[in-house]
C-alpha positions as CSV (number, residue, x, y, z in Angstrom):
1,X,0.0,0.0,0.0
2,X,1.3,3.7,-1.0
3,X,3.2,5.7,1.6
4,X,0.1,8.7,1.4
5,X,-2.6,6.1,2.0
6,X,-1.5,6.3,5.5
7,X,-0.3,10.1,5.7
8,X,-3.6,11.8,7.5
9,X,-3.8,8.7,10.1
10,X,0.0,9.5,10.8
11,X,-1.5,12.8,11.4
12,X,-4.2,11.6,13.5
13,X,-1.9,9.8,15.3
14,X,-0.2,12.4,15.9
15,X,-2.6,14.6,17.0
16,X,-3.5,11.4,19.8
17,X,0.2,11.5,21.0
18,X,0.0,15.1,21.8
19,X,-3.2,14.7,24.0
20,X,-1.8,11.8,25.3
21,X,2.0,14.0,26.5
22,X,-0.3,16.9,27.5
23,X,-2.7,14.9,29.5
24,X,-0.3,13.1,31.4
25,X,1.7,16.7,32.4
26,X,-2.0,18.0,33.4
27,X,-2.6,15.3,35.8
28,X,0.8,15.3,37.2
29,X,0.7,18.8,38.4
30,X,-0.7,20.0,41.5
31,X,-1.8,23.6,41.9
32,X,-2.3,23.3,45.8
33,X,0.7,23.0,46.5
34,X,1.4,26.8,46.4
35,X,-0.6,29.9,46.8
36,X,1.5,31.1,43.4
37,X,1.5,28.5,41.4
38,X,4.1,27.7,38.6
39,X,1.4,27.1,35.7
40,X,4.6,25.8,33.4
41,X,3.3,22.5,32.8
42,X,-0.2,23.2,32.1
43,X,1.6,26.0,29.5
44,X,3.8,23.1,28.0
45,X,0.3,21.0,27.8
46,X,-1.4,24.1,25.6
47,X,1.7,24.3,23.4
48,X,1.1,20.5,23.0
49,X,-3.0,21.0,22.4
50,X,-1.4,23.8,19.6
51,X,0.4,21.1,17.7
52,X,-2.4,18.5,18.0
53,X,-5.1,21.1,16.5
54,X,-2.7,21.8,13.8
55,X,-2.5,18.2,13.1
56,X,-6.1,18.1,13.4
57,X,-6.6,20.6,10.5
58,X,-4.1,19.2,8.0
59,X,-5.4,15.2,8.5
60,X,-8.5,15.6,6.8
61,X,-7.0,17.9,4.4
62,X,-4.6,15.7,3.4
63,X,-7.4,12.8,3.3
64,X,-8.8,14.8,0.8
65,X,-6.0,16.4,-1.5
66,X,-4.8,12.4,-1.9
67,X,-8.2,11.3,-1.6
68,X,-7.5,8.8,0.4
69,X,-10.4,9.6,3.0
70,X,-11.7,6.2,5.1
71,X,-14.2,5.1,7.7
72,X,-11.6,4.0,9.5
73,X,-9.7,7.6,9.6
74,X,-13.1,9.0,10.4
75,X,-13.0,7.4,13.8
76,X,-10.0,7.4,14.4
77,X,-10.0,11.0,13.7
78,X,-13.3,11.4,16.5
79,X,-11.6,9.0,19.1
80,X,-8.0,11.1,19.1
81,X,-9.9,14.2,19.1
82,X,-12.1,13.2,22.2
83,X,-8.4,13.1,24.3
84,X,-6.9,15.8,23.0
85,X,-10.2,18.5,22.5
86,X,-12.6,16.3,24.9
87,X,-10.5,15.2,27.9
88,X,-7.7,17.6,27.8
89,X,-9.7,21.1,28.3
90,X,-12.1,19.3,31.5
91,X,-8.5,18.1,32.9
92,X,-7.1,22.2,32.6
93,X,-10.3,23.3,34.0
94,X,-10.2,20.8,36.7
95,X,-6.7,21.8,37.8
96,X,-7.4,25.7,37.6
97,X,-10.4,24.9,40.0
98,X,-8.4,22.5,42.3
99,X,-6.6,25.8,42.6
100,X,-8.8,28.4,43.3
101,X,-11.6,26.6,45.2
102,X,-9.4,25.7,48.4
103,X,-9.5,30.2,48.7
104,X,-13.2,30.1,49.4
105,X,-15.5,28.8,51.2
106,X,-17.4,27.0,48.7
107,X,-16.3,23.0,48.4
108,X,-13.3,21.4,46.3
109,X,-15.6,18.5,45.0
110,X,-17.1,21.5,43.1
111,X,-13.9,21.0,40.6
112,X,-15.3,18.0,39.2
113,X,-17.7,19.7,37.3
114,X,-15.1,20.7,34.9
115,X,-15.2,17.6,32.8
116,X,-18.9,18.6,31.7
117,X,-16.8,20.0,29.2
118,X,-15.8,16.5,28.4
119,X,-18.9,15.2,28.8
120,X,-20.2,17.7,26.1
121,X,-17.4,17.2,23.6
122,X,-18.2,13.5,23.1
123,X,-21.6,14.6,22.2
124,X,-20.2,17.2,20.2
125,X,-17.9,15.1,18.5
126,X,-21.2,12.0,17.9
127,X,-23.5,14.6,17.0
128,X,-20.9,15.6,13.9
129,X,-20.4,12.6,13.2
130,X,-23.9,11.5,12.2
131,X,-25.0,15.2,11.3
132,X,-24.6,15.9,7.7
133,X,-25.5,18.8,7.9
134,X,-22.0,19.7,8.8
135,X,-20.0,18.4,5.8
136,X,-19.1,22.4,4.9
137,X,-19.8,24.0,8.1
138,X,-20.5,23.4,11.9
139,X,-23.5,23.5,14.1
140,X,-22.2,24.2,17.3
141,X,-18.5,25.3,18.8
142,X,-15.9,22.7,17.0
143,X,-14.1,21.0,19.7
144,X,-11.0,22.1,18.9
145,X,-11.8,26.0,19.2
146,X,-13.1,25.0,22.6
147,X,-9.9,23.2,23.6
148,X,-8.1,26.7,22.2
149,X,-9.9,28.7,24.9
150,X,-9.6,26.4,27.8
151,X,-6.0,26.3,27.0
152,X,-4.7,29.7,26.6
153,X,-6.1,30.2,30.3
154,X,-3.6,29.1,31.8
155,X,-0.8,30.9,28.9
156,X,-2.4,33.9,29.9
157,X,-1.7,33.5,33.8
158,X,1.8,32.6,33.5
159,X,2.2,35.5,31.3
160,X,-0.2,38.0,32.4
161,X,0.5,40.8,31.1
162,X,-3.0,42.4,31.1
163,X,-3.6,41.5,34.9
164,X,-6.2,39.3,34.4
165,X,-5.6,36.6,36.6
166,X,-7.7,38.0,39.2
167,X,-10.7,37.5,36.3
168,X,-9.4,34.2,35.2
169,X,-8.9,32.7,38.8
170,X,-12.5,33.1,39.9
171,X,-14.3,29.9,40.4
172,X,-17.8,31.1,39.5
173,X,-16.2,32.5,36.0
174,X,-14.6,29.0,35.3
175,X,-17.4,27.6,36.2
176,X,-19.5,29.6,34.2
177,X,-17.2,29.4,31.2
178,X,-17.6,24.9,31.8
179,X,-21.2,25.5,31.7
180,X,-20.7,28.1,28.5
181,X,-19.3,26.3,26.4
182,X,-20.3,23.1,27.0
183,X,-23.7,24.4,25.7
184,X,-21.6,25.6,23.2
185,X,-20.8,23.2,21.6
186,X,-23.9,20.8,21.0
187,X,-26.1,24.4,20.6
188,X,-28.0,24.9,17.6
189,X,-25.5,27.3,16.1
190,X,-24.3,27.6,12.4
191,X,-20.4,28.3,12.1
192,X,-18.4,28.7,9.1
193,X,-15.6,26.2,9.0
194,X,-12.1,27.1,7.7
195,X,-12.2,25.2,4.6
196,X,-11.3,26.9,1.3
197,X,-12.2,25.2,-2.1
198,X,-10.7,28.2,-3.7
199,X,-9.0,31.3,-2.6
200,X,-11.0,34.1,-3.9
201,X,-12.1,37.1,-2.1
202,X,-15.8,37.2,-3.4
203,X,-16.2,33.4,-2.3
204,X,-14.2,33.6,0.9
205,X,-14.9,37.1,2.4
206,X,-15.6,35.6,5.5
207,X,-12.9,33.5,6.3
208,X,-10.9,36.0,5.3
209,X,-11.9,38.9,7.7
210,X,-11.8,36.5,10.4
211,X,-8.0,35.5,9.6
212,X,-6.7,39.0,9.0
213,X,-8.5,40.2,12.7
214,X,-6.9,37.2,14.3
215,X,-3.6,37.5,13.1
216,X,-4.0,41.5,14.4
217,X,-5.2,40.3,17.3
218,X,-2.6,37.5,18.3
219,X,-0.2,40.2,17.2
220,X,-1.5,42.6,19.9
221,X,-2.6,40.5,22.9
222,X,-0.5,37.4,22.0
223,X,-2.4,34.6,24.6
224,X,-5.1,36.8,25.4
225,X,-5.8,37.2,22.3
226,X,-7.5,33.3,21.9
227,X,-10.6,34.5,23.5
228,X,-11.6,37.1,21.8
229,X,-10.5,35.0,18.7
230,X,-13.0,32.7,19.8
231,X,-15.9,35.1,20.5
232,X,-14.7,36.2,17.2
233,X,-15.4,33.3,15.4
234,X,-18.7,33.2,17.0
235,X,-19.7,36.8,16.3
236,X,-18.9,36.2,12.5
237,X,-20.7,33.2,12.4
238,X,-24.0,35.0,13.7
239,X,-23.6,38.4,12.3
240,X,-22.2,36.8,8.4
241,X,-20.8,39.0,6.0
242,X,-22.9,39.8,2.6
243,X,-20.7,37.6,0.7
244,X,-20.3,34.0,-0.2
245,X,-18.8,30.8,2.1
């Protein structure tokens, strides 16, 4: 069998490894140990969710370009992104919580709730995979946009340069953001999806807005720019351009 039949599983795979690495550094670090906490391995973990959504995008785009897309890469595909964008953002929630909830008075089993963002992406990830509706678009938050939120949290606190910390480490906003987008994501919400069959302005408008806004943004807020990409993305989606795709 050719070399490129197996090219976007390689991919896949990859994208599994890296949930795998950054999983394993999540659940290995304890944020209780210190009322400053060094939030280095849960930043090492979003760098590692950054190379697994990248491998994300380019599997089924390589599938395609070779055509050499499969049933079996299809789940595949679902089951390594249900560890890397399913388990891997309730796991950083979870520790951010096991964090902050010791400060107050309320209780630490409250932390567990985190992984109702898991919970939700394996619906997410089901409901897309029997909806075909979504072939050319999404209904609901993709979970890798999700997983790019969760994860910049804790790039943003080790590098908070906006003094936001105070924001970000407040157990009824992380809770609130669990509870967010895990509706999120199974909502009833048409989202353009990244995909460009050409490159033209009058057929890709969208896309293209949203690109040239994030690269401005990333280049002004670096980490705490992924947020507001994210209610970007959202806003777009809603609003839509008078224009094609």
């Amino acid at each position: 069998m050719a070399i490129k039949n197996h090219l976007p599983n390689a991919l896949t795979c990859l994208n599994l490894l890296c949930g795998c690495v950054a999983l394993s550094l999540i659940l290995a670090y304890d944020p209780r140990q210190t009322a400053a906490p060094d939030w280095q391995p849960l930043v090492q973990a979003a760098y590692l969710i950054g190379i697994a959504a990248i491998a994300d995008f380019f599997d089924g785009l390589v599938a395609r370009a070779l055509h050499v897309s499969s049933p079996i890469g299809k789940d595949l595909d679902s089951l390594a992104d249900m560890v890397s964008f399913g388990v891997v953002p309730g796991a950083i929630l979870f520790k951010l919580l096991q964090h902050v909830l010791p400060l107050t008075a309320l209780p630490e089993s409250l932390a567990y709730l985190a992984f109702t963002v898991s919970i939700f992406s394996a619906l997410r990830l089901a409901k897309f995979n029997n909806d075909t509706r979504q072939s050319d678009s999404f209904i609901g938050v993709p979970t890798p946009a999700n997983t790019m939120l969760i994860a910049s949290l804790p790039v943003i606190l080790a590098y908070d340069s906006f003094n936001v910390g105070g924001l970000i480490l407040n157990p009824w906003v992380l809770l609130g953001l669990a509870f967010l987008m895990s509706g999120l994501l199974v909502a009833e919400l048409p989202l353009f999806a990244l995909k460009f069959k050409n490159f033209t302005w009058q057929d890709n408008s969208l896309r293209f807005v949203f690109l040239i806004l994030s690269v401005v943004l990333l280049a002004v807020l670096r980490a705490a720019a992924v947020p507001l990409i994210i209610l970007l993305y959202v806003l777009l989606s809603v609003v839509r351009l008078p224009a094609k795709g």
